[in-house]
N, C-alpha and C positions, 0 to 999 in steps of 0.2 A: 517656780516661775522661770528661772533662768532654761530649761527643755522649752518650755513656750518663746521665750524672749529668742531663742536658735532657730527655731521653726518658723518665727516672722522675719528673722534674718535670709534663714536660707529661700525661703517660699517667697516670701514679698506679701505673704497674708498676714493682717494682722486683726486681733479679736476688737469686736465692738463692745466697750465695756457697758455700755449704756444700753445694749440688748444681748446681752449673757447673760447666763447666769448659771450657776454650780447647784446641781442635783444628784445626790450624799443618800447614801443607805448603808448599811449595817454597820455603823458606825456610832459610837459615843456620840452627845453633844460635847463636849470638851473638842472634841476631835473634828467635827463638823465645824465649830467655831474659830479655828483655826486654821483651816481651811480657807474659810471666807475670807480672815483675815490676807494671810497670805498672798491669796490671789486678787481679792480684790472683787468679786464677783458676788452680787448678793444670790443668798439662796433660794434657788427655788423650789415650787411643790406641783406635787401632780394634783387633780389632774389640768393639766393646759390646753391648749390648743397651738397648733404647729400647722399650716396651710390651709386651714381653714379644719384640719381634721384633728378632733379629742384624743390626747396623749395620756396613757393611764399607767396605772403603777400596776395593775391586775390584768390575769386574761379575759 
């Protein structure tokens, strides 16, 4: 968190925690969930939608 917490410093952008969200692959669940924690960001899964266009985990 603190490289993010620099990056809102330096930039003047800062995340919206309320539409983020952290998307984790090859990784444990132990590891994933600690993440979450950390960050603060609940997890998300594919597949989504981003601009109106389906975001997928496959080609």
């Amino acid at each position: 968190m603190e490289t993010l917490v620099h990056f809102s410093v330096i930039t003047g952008l800062v995340s919206n925690m309320k539409k983020s969200s952290l998307f984790l692959a090859g990784m444990n669940k132990q590891v994933n969930n600690q993440l979450v924690e950390i960050t603060g960001f609940t997890q998300g899964s594919f597949s989504i939608r981003y601009l109106g266009l389906l975001l997928t985990s496959k080609r």
